[in-house]
C-alpha positions in Angstrom: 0.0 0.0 0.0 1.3 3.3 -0.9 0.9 6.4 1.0 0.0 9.5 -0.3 2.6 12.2 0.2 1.5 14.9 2.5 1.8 18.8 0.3 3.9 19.7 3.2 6.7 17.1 2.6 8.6 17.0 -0.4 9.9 14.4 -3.1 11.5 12.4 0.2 8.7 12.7 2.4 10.7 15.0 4.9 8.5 17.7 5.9 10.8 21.3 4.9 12.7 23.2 7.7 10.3 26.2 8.6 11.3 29.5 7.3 13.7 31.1 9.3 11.5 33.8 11.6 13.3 37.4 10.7 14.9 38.6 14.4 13.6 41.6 15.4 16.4 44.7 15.2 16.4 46.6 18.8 19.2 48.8 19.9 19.5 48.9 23.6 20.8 51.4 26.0 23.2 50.9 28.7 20.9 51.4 31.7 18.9 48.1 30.0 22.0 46.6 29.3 23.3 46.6 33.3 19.4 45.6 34.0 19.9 42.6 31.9 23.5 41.6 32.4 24.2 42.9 36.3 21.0 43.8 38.1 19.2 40.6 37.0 15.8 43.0 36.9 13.0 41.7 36.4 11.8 43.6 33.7 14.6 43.0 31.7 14.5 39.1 32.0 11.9 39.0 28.4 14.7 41.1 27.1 17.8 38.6 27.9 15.5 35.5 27.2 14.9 36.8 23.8 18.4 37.6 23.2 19.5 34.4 24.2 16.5 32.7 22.1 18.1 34.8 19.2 14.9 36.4 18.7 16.4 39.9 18.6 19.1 41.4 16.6 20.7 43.5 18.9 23.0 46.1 17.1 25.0 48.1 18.6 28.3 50.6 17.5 31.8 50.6 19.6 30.8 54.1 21.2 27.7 52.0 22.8 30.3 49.1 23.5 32.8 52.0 25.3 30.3 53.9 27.3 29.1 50.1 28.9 32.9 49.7 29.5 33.4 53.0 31.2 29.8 52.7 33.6 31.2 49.2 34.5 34.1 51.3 36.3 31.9 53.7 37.9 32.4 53.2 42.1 28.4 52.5 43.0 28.0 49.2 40.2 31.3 47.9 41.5 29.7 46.7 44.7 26.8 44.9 42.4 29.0 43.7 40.3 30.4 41.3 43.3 27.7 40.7 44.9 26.8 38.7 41.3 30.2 37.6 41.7 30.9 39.1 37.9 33.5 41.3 36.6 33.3 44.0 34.1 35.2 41.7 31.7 32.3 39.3 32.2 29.4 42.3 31.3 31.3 43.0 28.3 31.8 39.4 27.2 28.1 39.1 27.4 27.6 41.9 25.2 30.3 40.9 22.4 28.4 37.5 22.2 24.9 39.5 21.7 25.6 42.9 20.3 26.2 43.2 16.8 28.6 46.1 16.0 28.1 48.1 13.2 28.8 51.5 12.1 28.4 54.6 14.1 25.0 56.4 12.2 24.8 59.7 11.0 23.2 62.1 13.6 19.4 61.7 13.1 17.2 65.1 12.4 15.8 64.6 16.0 18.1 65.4 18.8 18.0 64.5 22.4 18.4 66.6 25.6 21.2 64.5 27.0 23.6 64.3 24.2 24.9 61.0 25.9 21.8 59.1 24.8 21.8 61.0 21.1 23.6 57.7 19.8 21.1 55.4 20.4 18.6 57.7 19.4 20.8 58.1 15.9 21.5 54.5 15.3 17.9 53.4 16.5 16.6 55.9 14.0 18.5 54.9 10.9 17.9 51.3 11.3 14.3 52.3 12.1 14.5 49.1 15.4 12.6 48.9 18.7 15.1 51.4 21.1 15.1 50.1 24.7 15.8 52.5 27.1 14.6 53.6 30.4 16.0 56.7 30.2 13.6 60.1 30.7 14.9 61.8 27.9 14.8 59.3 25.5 11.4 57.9 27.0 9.8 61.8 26.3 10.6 61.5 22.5 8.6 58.8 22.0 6.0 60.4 19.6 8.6 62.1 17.8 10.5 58.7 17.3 7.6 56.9 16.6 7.0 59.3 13.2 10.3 58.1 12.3 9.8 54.1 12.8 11.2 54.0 16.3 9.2 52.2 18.5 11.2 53.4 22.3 10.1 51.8 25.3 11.2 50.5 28.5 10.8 47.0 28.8 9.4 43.7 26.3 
C-alpha cells in the first residue's frame, strides 16, 4: 500500500525546515543593558530570554560598547558587580556574544536633551529598530521617534 505524500513534505517525504522567523532589530541602552547583564531586573528578564533565544538582533556601535565599559568602572556598580560575583570583563563578554557592532550612524534630524543618549537615538533611527531604554529623555521622545519608525520603550 502506498501512501500518499503529505503537500507539506517533499519528493523524500521529509516535511521542509520552517522559514527562518526574521529577528527583530532593537538597539539597547546601557541602563537596559546593566538591567539585563548585572541587576538581574526583572523587567529585563523577556529582554535577555529573547536575546539568548536569538529572537532579537541586537546592534549596537563601539561608542555603545565603550560607554558600557566606562559605567562598569563607575564606584556605586562595582559593589553589584560582586555581589553577582561578575567582573566587568564578564558584562562585556556578554555583550560581544549579543551585540552586533556596526557603524556609528549619521546624527538623526531629532536630537535628544542628554547628548549621551543621542547615539542610540541616531542608530535606533536609521535602522528604524525597537530602542530600549529607560532613560527620561529618550522615553519623552517617544512620539517624535515613533513618526520616524522607532518604537522606544522600557521594557518587552
Amino acid at each position: 500500500m502506498m501512501l500518499k505524500a503529505d503537500a507539506a513534505q517533499d519528493d523524500a517525504g521529509v516535511a521542509p525546515l520552517p522559514a527562518e522567523a526574521p529577528r527583530q532589530p532593537v538597539v539597547i541602552d546601557t541602563n537596559i543593558i546593566l538591567d539585563i547583564f548585572v541587576f538581574a531586573d526583572a523587567a529585563a528578564k523577556p529582554i535577555k530570554k529573547a536575546l539568548e533565544a536569538g529572537e532579537l538582533d541586537w546592534i549596537a556601535t563601539q561608542p555603545m560598547r565603550d560607554e558600557l565599559a566606562r559605567v562598569l568602572g563607575y564606584p556605586q556598580i562595582a559593589p553589584r558587580l560582586a555581589f553577582y560575583r561578575l567582573s566587568a570583563d564578564d558584562v562585556l563578554a556578554s555583550f560581544d556574544r549579543h551585540a552586533r557592532l556596526i557603524d556609528v550612524a549619521d546624527k538623526a534630524r531629532l536630537t535628544c536633551q542628554d547628548p549621551d543618549d543621542q547615539k542610540f537615538i541616531d542608530l535606533a533611527v536609521a535602522g528604524k529598530t525597537l530602542l530600549l531604554s529607560k532613560d527620561r529623555h529618550v522615553l519623552s521622545m517617544s512620539k517624535r521617534l515613533l513618526a520616524h519608525g522607532v518604537r522606544a520603550q522600557a521594557a518587552m
